[in-house]
Structures are given as structure tokens and as C-alpha cells.
N, C-alpha and C positions, 0 to 999 in steps of 0.2 A: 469539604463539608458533608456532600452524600456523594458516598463510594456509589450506591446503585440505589432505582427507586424501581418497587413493584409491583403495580396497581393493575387496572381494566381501564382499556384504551374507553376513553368515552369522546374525544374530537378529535379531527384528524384537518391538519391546515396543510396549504402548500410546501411546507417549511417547517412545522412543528406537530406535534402530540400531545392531547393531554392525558395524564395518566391519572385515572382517583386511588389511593390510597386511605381507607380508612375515612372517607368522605371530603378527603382533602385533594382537590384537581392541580396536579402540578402542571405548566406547559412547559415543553422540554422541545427544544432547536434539534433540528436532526436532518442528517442528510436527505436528497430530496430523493434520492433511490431510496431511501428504508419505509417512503410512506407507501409503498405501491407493495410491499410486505405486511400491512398491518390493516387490522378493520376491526371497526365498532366491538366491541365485544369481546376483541382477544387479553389474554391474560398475560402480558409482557413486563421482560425485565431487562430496564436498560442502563448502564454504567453511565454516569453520569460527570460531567464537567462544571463546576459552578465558577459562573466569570462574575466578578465585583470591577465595576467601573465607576467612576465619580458619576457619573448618568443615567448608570443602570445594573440590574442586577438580572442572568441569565442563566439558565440550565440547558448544555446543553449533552445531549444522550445519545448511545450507542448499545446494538446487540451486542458485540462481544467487545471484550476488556482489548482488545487487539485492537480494534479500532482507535478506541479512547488513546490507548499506549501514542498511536502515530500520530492521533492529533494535536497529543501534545508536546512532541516531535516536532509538529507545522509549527507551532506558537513560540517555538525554539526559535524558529527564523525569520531575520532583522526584517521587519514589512509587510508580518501576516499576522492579522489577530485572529481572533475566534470566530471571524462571518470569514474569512478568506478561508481559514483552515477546511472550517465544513465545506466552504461551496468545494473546495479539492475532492474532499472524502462523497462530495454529492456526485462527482464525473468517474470517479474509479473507487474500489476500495481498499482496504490496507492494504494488500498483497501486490496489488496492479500499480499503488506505488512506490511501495519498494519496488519492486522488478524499472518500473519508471527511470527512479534516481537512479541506480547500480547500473543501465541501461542507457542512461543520458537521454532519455527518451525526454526532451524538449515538450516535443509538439504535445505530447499528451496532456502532461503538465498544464500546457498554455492554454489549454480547454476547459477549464474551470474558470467560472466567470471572473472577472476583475483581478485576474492572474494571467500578466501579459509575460511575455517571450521571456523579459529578463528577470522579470518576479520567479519566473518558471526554473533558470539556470541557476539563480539563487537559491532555490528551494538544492537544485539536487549539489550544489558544490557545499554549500551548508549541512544536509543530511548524510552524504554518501561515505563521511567518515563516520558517521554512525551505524552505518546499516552492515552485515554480516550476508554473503552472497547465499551460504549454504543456510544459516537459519531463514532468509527468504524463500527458497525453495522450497525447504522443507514444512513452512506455515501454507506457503500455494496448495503442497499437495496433500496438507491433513484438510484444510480448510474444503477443496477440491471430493475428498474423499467423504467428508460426512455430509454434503450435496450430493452423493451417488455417483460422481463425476469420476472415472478410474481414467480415460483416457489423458487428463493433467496430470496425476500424479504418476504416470509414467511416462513422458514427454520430461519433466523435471527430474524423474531418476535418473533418464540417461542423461541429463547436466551435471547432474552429481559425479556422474562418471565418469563422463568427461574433465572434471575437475581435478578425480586421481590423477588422469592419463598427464594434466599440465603438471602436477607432483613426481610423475617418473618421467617427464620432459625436463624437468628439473637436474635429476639425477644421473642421465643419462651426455648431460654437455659436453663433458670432454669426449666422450667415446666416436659423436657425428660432428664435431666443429671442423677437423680434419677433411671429413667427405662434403658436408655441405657449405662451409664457411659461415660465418657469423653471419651475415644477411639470412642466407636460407635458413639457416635454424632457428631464428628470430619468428621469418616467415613463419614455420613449422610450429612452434611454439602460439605466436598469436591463433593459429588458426585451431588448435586446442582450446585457447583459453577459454574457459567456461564464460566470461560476461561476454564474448565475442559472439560467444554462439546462442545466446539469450539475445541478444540485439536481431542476431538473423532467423531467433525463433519467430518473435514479437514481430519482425515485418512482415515475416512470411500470413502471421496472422492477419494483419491491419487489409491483407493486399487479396483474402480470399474473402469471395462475395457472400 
């Protein structure tokens, strides 16, 4: 019903926004990282979700159309409505869950309120055939990039790179199966594989102070 609303923040709640448009205050549900982004006064435009339920009717909003995309991606999967979705998008944001699911990253998941371990595993074996490894990367480090952030988006090109490298491991099978054997080339192969080495990026992250 609204693709986007674009008003002057005039409140700001635990959990929600109001935007005036035109003299008309809409409240809009929103992650609870996006309110620590916004104040009195500012001039915001945020894509919007409108949920119809027999008991109620809600708006809920996001800065970029990327967001919105994934949460409605979360409402795809069997046991998450629209408060579960956001509290997700409220503990990480689109990019942190892609990387998440593609990543098996469990625990991250499960850190979104009233999203327990297996709500969490549900989320990524429901989404993960959705999700595309290299356009994940690729949204990290544009996203990374208009934040001034250069060190992400080059930590994520050499995944990329590494992605070739599983493509000419690919190519290359009959020439080492001879010298390594099926086991070792396996080895060799996994230890390429670009989600393998996003899993050992991500803890190297979790694990520095």
C-alpha cells in the first residue's frame, strides 16, 4: 500500500517513529538500531511494510529498500511474523544476515529476541537457498563503502577471490587427484571454499576484543 513515507521525525519510541507528512503523523515499527540514527527534526525516508492482521493494522519502516527486501525474506519463514522479523533486523542488519545464513552462523541468529536456537536454524535452512554468496558480498562492501568503511570491502574482495580460485580447483581435478587422492583434494578444495573462509572470517571477528 506505501512503497515509502517521507516526513520530519517528530517522536521517537523504543521501537518505533513518527513521521509527519503533510500534517499527517504516521507511527512506523522499526528496528531498534535505526532509532539511535535518527532525532527530532531530521528529514527521513523510510521504505515501508504495511502488515493487515484481523487485530491490527501496522507500518513498519526501514532506511534502505535492502532491508525491507530481507524482511520480507524473514516472513517467508514458517514461524516468523513481522515482530519476530524486525526484532532480527533489530540485532544485525541485512548484510550481517545474509553472511549469517550462507555462514550457518547459528548463534547469531539466536540472539534476536524470541528467536530461539531452532527458530534460528529454520531461518538459515529456509533462506539459504535464497541467498546468492557473491551478491552478499558484494551488498557488504558497497554498503561498507558509502560508510567510508574501505577496510570491509577489501577483506570481502579477497573472498571473492578466493571464490575464482574454488572455480579453477574445479578445473583443475583430474590433473592432482593422481598426486593427492580424492581425500586430499577434497581437503584442498574445502579449504578454498569461499563460505569456509567467511565462517573463519566471521569468528576471527566475534573473537577479537
Amino acid at each position: 500500500m506505501y512503497a515509502y513515507i517521507k516526513g520530519t521525525v517528530t517522536g521517537l519510541g523504543s521501537d518505533s517513529v513518527v513521521l509527519d507528512n503533510n500534517g499527517i503523523g504516521y507511527r512506523i515499527s522499526v528496528p531498534g538500531t535505526l532509532i539511535d540514527e535518527l532525532s527530532i527534526g531530521d528529514e527521513r525516508k523510510l521504505y515501508t511494510y504495511f502488515s493487515v492482521r484481523e487485530d491490527a493494522m501496522q507500518l513498519f519502516g526501514f532506511l534502505r529498500e535492502d532491508d525491507l527486501e530481507v524482511f520480507r525474506l524473514l516472513l517467508g519463514v514458517s514461524g516468523i511474523g513481522p515482530k519476530g522479523a524486525l526484532g532480527v533486523l533489530g540485532v544485525m542488519d541485512a548484510d550481517d544476515l545474509r553472511l549469517a545464513v550462507l555462514s550457518d552462523d547459528v548463534a547469531a541468529i539466536a540472539k534476536a529476541p524470541g528467536i530461539g536456537k531452532k527458530t534460528a536454524q529454520k531461518v538459515i535452512l529456509e533462506l539459504r537457498d535464497k541467498l546468492d554468496l557473491e551478491d552478499a558480498l558484494t551488498k557488504k562492501s558497497e554498503h561498507a563503502a558509502e560508510k567510508g568503511d574501505r577496510s570491509v570491502p577489501h577483506i570481502y574482495k579477497v573472498l571473492r577471490q578466493e571464490a575464482v580460485k574454488q572455480c579453477a580447483l574445479d578445473c583443475i581435478w583430474v590433473n592432482v587427484e593422481e598426486d593427492l587422492g580424492i581425500q586430499g583434494l577434497r581437503e584442498l578444495k574445502f579449504a578454498y571454499h569461499p563460505e569456509y573462509l567467511l565462517r573463519k572470517f566471521i569468528a576471527t571477528e566475534r573473537e577479537e576484543p
